[in-house]
N, C-alpha and C positions, 0 to 999 in steps of 0.2 A: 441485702437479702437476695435479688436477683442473680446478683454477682455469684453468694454462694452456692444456688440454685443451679447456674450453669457452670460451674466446678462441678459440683455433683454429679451431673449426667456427661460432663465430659469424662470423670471417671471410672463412670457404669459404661461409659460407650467404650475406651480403653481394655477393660477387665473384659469385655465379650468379645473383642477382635480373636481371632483365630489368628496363632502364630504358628509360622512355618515349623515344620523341624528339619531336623537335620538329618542329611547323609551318614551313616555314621558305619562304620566300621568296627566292628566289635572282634578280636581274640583273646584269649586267656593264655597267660603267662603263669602256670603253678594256679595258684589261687584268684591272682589278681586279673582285673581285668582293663584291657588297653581299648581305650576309645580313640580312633583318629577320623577325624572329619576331614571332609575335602569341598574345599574352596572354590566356590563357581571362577572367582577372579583366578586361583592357580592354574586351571584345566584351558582358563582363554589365552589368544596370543596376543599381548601386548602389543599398542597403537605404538610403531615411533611418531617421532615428531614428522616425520616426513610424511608418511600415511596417513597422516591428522589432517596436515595441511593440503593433500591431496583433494581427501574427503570433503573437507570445509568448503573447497575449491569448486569441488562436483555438485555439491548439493546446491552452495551459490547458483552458481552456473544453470541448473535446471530451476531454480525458484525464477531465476530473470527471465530463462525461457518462457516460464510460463505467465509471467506478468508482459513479457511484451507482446505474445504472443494475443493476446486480447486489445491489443492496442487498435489493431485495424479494423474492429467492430463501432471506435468510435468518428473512420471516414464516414462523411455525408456534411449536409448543410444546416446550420443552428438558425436560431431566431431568438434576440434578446428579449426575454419576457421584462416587458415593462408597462408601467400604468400610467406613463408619461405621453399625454397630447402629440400627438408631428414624430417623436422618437422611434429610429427602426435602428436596428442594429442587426448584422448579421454573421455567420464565421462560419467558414468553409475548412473542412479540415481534408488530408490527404496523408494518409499513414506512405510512408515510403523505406518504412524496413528501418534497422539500425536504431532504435529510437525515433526518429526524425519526422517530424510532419511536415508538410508546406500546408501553413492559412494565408488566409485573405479573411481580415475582422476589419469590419467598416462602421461607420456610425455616423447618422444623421439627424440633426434636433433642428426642426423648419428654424431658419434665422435665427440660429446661434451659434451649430455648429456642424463642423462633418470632417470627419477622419478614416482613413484606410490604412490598413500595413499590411502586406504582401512580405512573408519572411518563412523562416523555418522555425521551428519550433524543437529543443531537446527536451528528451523525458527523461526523467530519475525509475528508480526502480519502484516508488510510490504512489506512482499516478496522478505525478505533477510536474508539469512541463512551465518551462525558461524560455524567454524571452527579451535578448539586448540587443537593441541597435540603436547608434546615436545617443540620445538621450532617453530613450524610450526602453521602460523596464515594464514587459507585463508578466504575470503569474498564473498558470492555467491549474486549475485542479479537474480533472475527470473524475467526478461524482459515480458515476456507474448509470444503468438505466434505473427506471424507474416506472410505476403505471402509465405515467404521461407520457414518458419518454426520454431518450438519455439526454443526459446534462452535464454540462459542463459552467463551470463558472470562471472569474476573469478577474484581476485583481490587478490595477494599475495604481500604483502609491505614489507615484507623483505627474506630471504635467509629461506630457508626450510631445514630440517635435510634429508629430506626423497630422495629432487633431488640431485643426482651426475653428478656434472657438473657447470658448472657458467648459468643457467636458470629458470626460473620461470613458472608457472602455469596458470600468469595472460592471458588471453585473452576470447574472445566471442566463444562460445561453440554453437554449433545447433544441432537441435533434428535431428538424422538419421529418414528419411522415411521408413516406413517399410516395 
């Protein structure tokens, strides 16, 4: 019943659209009369492929500018929010243009562990940054700000050369107030 109920009004909504008309060109031949219409697509000039991929090219080009172009609103220094006893964590970011950041992400859990890595950082056009060295894979995602303030989170999926200790790296990081 529902089902034909919203056929229904899909119908009535259909029947009340206002449909364009057309261009039309009307002369008389004798009695008869000649209609010829003209084509939005005939009157345009046709994309080649090469001005497509120009295009395609530009428009890229200006979407990255402007996703990197916000990247260096997220220089300053983080604080890993955690509700862990002894545990600090911190990360310093440093936009340097090109992608590329230099951090320093450290972590310390009183007598168990503490780790630092001092590296650079690449960004995708997503607003998620790579990290390998050694053995050490981390994942940054740049959340955006927020009321509290911007955030960044951290995502280590396996064991790191760099922390001593049984700990990881991963958690939500926020921008110190200045």
């Amino acid at each position: 019943m529902k089902y034909l109920l919203f056929v229904m009004i899909l119908v009535f909504l259909a029947s009340c659209t206002n449909t364009k008309t057309k261009e039309s060109d009307h002369s008389t031949v004798g009695d008869s009369v000649i209609e010829s219409t003209t084509s939005p697509l005939a009157s345009s000039k046709e994309e080649t492929e090469e001005e497509e991929t120009e295009r395609i090219s530009k428009d890229r080009f200006e979407e990255d500018q402007k996703a990197f172009s916000e990247l260096g609103s997220y220089n300053g220094k983080y604080t890993l929010l955690t509700e862990s006893d002894g545990a600090t964590g911190t990360l310093e970011l440093k936009y340097s243009g090109e992608r590329l950041f230099e951090f320093t992400l450290s972590l310390n859990v009183a007598e168990q562990c503490d780790g630092i890595v001092e590296a650079e950082l690449v960004m995708d056009r997503t607003q998620h940054g790579f990290y390998q060295g050694g053995n050490c894979y981390l994942h940054f995602n740049f959340m955006g700000s927020y009321a509290d303030g911007t955030i960044v989170e951290i995502e280590q999926p396996d064991k790191c050369e760099e922390m001593k200790g049984d700990c990881i790296f991963s958690g939500t990081y926020q921008k110190t107030p200045l």
